[in-house]
C-alpha positions in Angstrom: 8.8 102.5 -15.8 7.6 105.6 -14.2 8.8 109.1 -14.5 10.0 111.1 -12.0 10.5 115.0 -11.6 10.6 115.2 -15.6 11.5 118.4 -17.1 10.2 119.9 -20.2 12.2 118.5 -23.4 13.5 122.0 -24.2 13.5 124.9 -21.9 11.2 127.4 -22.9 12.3 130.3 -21.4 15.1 132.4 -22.3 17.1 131.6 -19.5 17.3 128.2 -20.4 15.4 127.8 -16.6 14.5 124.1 -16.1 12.2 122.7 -13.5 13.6 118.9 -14.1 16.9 117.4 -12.8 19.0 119.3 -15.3 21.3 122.4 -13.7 22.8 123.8 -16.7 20.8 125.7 -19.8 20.8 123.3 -22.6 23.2 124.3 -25.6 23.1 127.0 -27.8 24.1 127.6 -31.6 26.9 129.9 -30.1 27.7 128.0 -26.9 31.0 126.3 -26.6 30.3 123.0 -26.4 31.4 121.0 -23.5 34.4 119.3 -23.6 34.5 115.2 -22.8 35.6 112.1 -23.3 33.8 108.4 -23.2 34.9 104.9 -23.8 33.8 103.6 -27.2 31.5 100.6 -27.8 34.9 99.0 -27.8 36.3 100.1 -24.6 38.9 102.9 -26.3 39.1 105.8 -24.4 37.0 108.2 -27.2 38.0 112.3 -26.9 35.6 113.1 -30.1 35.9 117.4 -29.8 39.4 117.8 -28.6 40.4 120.4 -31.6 42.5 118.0 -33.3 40.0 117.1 -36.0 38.9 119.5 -38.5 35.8 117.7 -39.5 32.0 118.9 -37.3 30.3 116.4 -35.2 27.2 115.3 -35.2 26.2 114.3 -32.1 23.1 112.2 -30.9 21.7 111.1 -27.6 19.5 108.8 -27.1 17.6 107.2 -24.0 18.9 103.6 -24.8 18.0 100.8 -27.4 14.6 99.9 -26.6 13.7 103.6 -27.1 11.5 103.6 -30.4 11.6 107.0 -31.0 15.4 106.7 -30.4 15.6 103.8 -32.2 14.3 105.6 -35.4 16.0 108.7 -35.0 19.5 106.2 -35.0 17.9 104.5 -38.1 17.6 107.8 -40.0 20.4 109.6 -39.3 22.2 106.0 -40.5 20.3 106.4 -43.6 22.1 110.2 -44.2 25.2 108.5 -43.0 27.3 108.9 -46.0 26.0 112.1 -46.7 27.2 113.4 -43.1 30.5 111.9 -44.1 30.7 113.2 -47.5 30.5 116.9 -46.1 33.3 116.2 -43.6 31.2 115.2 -40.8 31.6 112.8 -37.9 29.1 111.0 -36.0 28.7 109.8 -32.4 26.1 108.2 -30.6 25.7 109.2 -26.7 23.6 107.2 -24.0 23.8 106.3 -20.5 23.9 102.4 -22.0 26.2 99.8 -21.1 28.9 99.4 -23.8 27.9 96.0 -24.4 24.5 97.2 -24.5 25.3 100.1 -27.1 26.8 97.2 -29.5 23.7 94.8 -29.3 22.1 98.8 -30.3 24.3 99.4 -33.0 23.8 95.2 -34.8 20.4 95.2 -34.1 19.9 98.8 -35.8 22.7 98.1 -38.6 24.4 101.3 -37.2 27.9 102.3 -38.1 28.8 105.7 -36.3 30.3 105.3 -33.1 28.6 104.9 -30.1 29.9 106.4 -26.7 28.8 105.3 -23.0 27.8 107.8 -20.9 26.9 105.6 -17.8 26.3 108.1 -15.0 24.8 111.2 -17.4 27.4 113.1 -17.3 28.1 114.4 -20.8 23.8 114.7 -21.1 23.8 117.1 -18.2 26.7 119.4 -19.4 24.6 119.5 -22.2 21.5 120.9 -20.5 19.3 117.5 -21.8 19.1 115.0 -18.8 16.5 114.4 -16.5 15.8 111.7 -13.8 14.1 108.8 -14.7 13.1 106.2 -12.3 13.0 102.0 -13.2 15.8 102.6 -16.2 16.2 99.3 -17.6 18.9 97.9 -15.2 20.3 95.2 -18.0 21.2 98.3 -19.9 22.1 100.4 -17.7 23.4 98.7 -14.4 26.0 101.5 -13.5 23.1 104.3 -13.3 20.5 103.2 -11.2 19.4 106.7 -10.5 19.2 107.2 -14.2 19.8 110.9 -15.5 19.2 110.0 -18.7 19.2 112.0 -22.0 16.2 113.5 -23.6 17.2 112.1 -27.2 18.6 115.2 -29.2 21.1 116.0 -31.8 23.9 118.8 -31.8 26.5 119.7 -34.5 29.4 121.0 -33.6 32.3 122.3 -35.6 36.1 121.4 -35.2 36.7 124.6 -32.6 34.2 123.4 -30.4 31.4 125.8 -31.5 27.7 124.5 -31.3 26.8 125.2 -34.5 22.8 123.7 -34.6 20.7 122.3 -31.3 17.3 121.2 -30.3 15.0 124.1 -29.9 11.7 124.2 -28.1 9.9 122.1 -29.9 12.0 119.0 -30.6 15.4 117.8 -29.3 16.3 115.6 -32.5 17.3 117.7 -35.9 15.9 116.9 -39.0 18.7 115.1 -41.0 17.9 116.7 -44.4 18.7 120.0 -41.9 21.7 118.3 -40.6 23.2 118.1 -44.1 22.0 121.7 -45.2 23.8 123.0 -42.2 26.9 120.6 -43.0 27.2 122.0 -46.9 27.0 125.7 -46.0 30.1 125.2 -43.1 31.7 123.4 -45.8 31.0 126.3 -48.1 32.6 128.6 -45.5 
């Protein structure tokens, strides 16, 4: 698999000026967060920030299943699970993987947030994280053969929509001992 035109993790500048594939600055503690809806690992039609919900969401994207550093970042935040949960939290999964794929992802891994398909990189781009990536594994990801694919990252967003923690410079995926500080003091008000 080679990369092509691959931007910078995290933009830099303060801007939020790529020179990769991705057109929007990535999101902001501040930002609204984009609004979507995905089908579920099982098919369901999945509208996870739609303000009905009062609990955050933690949100992760990842590159696909065969990613390792995905694949450990999935196996943490599983680990911190029900801590998420006990502070109110919910948490999705995002990649550009086939839904069957995403449930050989979530047995093999022993995962059980939900995972959401995001098949054309949609979602990743309104969030400022997806880059082109040519030779994606077509098994996993058959509908995307141009593959704008996420750079695997976390958000958590509150119940109005608010991004409340996202990747920074340095790293796209938050620490999950950070992700539960973060969840307490929004719980504390």
């Amino acid at each position: 698999m080679t990369m092509a035109r691959r931007q910078p993790p995290i933009p830099s500048d303060a801007d939020g000026d790529t020179t990769g594939s991705t057109t929007v600055p990535v999101a902001r503690p501040g930002d609204v967060a984009p609004e979507f809806a995905l089908s579920n690992a099982a098919g369901k039609h999945a509208l996870p920030n739609d303000g009905a919900s009062s609990a955050p969401l933690v949100v992760l994207f990842y590159r696909d299943g065969a990613c390792p550093v995905c694949k450990t970042a999935l196996r943490a935040y599983q680990r911190r699970l029900p801590t998420f949960t006990a502070a109110g939290a919910r948490v999705i999964a995002i990649s550009p993987e086939t839904r069957e794929a995403a449930l050989v992802t979530a047995r093999e891994s022993r995962l059980d947030f939900e995972f959401l398909s995001d098949a054309d990189g949609t979602i990743a781009g309104r969030f400022g994280i997806a880059y082109d990536f040519v030779g994606a594994p077509q098994d996993r990801m058959p509908e995307n053969p141009h593959a704008e694919i996420p750079v695997p990252a976390s958000f958590i967003i509150s119940a109005a929509r608010q991004v409340i923690a996202a990747p920074d410079e340095t790293r796209g995926l938050l620490d999950p001992d950070e992700v539960v500080a973060t969840l307490r003091q929004m719980a504390a008000g």
